[in-house]
Backbone as JSON Lines, residues from 0, in Angstrom:
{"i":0,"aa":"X","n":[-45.34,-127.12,-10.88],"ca":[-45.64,-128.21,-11.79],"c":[-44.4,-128.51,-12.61]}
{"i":1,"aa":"X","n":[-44.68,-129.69,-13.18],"ca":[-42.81,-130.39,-13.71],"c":[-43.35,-129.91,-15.05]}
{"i":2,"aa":"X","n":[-41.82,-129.07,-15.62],"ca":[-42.4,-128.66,-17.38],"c":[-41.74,-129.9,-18.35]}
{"i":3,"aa":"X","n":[-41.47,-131.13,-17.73],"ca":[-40.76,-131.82,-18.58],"c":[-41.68,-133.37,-18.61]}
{"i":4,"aa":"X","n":[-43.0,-133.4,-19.22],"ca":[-43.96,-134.57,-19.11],"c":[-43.57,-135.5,-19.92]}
{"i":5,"aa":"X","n":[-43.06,-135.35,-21.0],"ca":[-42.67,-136.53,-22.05],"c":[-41.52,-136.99,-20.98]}
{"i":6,"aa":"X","n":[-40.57,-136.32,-20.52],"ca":[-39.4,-137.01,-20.03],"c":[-39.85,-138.1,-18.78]}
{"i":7,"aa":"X","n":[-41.12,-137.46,-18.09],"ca":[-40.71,-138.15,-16.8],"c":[-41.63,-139.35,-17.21]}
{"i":8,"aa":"X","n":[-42.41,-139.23,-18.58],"ca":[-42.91,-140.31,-18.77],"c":[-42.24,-141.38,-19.24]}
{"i":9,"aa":"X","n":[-41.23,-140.95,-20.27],"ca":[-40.03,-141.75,-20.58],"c":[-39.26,-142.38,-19.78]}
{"i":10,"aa":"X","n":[-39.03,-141.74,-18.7],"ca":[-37.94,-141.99,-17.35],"c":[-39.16,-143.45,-16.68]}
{"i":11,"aa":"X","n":[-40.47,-142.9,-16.48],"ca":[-41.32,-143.87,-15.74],"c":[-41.31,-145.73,-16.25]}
{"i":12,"aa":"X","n":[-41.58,-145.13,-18.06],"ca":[-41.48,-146.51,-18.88],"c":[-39.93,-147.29,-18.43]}
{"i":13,"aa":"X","n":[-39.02,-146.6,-18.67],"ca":[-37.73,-147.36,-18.51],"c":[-37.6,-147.99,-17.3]}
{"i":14,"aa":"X","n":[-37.84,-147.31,-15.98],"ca":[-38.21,-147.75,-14.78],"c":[-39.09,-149.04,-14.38]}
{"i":15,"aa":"X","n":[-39.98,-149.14,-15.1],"ca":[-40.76,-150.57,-15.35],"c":[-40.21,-151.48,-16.28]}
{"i":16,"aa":"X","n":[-39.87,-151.12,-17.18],"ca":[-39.03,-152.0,-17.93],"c":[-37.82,-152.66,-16.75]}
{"i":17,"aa":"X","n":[-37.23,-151.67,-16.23],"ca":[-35.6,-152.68,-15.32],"c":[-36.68,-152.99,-14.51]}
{"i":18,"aa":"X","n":[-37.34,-152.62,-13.68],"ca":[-38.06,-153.66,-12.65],"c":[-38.6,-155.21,-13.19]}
{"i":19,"aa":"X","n":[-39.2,-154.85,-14.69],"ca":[-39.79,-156.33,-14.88],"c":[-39.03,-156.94,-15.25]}
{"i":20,"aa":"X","n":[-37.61,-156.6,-15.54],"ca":[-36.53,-157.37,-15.97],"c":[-36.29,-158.04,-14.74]}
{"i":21,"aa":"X","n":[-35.64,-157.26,-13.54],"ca":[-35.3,-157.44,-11.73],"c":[-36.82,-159.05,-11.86]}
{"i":22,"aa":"X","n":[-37.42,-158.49,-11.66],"ca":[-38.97,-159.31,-11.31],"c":[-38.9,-160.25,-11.93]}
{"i":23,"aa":"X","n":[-38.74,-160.82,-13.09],"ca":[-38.47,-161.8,-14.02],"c":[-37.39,-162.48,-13.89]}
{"i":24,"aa":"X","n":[-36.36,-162.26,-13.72],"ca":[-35.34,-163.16,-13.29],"c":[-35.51,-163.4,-11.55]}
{"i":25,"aa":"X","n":[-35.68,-162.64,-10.66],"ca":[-36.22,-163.35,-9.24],"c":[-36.98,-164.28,-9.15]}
{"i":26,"aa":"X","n":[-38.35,-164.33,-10.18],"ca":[-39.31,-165.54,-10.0],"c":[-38.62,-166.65,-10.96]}
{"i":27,"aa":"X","n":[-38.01,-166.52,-12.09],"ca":[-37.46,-167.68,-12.75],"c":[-36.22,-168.32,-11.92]}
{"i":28,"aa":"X","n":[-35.71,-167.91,-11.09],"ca":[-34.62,-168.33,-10.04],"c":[-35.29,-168.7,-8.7]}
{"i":29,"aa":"X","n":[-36.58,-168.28,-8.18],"ca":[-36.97,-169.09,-7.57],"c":[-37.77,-170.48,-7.74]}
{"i":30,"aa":"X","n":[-39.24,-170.21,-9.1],"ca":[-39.11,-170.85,-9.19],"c":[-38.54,-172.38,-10.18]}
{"i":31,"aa":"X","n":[-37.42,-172.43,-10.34],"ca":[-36.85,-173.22,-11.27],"c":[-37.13,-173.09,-12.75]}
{"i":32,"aa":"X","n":[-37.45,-172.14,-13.63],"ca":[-38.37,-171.89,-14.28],"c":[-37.43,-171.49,-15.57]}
{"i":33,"aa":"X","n":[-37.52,-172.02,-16.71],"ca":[-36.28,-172.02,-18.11],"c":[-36.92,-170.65,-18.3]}
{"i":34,"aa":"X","n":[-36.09,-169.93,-18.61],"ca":[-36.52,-168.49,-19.39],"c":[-37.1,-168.35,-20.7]}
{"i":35,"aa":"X","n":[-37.83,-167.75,-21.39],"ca":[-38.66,-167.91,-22.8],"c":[-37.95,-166.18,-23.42]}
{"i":36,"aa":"X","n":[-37.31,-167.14,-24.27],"ca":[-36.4,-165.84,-25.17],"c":[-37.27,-165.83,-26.55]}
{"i":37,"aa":"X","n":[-37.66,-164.29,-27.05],"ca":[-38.39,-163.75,-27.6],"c":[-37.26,-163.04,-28.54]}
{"i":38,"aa":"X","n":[-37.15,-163.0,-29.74],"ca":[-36.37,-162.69,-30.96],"c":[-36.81,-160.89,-30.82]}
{"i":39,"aa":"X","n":[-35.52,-160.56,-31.04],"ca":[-35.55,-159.02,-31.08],"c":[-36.76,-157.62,-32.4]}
{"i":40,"aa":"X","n":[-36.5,-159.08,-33.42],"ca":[-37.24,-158.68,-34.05],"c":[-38.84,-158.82,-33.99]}
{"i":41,"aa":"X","n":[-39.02,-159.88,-33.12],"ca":[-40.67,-159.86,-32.56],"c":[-40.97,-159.24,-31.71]}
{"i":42,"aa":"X","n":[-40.35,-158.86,-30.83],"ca":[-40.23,-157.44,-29.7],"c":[-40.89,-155.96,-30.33]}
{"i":43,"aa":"X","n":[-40.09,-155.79,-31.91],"ca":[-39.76,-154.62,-32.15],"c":[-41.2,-154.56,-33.01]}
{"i":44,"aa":"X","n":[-41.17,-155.3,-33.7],"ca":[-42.36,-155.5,-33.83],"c":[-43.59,-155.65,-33.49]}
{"i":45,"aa":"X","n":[-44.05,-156.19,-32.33],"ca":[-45.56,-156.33,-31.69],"c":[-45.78,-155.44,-30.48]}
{"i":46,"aa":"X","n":[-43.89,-155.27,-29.44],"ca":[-44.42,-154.43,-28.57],"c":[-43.7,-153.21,-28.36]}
{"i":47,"aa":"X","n":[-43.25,-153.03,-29.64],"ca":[-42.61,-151.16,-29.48],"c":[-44.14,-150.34,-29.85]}
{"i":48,"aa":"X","n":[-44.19,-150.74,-30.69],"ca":[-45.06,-149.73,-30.82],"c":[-46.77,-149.34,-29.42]}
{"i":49,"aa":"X","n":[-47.0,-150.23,-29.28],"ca":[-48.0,-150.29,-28.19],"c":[-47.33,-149.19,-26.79]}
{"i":50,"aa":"X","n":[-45.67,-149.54,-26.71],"ca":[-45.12,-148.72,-25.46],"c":[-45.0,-147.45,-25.75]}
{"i":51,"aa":"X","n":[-44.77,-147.33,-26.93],"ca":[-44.38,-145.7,-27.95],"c":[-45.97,-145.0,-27.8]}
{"i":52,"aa":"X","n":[-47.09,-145.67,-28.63],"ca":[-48.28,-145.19,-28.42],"c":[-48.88,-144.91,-27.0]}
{"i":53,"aa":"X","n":[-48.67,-146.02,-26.22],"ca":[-49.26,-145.34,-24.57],"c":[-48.47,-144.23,-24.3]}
{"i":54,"aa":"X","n":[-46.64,-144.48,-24.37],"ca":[-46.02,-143.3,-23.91],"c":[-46.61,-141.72,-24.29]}
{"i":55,"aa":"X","n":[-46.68,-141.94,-25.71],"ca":[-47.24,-140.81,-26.25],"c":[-48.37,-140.64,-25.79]}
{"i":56,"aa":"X","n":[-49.24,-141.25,-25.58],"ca":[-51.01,-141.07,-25.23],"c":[-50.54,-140.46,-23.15]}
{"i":57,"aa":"X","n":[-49.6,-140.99,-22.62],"ca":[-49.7,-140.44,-21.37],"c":[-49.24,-139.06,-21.27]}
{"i":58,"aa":"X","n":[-48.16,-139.2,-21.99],"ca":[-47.14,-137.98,-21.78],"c":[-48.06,-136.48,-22.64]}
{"i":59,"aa":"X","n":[-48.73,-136.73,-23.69],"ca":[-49.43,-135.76,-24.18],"c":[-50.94,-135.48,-23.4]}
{"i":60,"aa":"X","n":[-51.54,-136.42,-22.62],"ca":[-52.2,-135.98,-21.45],"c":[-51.21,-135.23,-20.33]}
{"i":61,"aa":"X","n":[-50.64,-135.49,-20.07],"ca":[-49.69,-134.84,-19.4],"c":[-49.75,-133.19,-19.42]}
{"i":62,"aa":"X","n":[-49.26,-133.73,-20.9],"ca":[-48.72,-132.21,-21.09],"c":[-49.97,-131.35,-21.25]}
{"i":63,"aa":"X","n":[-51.1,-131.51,-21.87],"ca":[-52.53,-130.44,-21.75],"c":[-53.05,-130.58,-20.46]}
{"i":64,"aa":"X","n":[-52.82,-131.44,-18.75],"ca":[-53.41,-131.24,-18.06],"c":[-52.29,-129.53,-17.56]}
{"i":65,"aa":"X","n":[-51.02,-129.82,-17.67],"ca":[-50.4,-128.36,-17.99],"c":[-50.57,-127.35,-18.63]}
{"i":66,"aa":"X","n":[-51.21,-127.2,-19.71],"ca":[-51.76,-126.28,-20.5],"c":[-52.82,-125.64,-19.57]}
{"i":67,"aa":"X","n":[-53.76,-126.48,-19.58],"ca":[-55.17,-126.01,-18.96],"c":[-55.07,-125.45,-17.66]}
{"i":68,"aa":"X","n":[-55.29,-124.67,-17.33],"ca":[-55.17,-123.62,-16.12],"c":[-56.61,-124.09,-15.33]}
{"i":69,"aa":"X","n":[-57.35,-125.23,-14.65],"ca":[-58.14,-125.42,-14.04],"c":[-57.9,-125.5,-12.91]}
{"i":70,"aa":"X","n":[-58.31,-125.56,-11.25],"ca":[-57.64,-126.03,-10.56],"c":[-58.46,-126.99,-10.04]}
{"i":71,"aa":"X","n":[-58.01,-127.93,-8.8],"ca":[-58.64,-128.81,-8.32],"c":[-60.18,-128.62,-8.04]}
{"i":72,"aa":"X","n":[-60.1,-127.11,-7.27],"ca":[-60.85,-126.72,-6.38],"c":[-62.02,-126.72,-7.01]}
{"i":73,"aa":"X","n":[-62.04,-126.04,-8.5],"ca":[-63.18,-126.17,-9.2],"c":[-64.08,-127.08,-9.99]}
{"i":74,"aa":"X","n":[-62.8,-127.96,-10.43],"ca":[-63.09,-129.55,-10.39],"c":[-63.95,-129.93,-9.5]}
{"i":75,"aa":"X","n":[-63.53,-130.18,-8.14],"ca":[-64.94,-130.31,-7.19],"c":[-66.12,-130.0,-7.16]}
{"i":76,"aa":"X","n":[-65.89,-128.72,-7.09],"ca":[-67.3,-127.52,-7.24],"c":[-68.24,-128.68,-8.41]}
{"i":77,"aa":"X","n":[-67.8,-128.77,-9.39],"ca":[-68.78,-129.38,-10.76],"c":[-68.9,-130.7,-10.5]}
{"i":78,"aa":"X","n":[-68.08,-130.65,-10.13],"ca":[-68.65,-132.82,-10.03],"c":[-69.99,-132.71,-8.54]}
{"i":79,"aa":"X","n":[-69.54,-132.08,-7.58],"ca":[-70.79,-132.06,-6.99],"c":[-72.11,-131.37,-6.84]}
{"i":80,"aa":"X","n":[-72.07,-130.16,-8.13],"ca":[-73.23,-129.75,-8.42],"c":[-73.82,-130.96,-9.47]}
């Protein structure tokens, strides 16, 4: 198991971030499409925190499905009794 959950969740967010950047300029170049520029300070404002809070809400699931010593196997067992 990976002991580093905040990171690879961090690593995951940034990863979507350059893709929707990549993705966003491919469809505005195909289709003819003016770009909509958003002020740094309205960014930092409405959507840091929402990425900070999921990050944190994934990465700290993360990290207690590591804590917890369950395994799959028994997982099963209970869901189908």
């Amino acid at each position: 198991m990976f002991h580093f959950p905040l990171f690879v969740v961090s690593f995951h967010l940034v990863l979507k971030f350059i893709a929707s950047i990549f993705f966003r300029c491919l469809y505005h170049s195909t289709m003819k499409i003016p770009f909509v520029q958003l002020s740094w300070d309205n960014n930092i404002s409405k959507f840091a925190p929402i990425g900070i809070s999921s990050g944190i809400d994934v990465g700290f699931s993360n990290w207690g499905l590591e804590l917890v010593n369950v395994s799959l196997y028994v997982l099963l067992i209970l869901e189908i009794y």
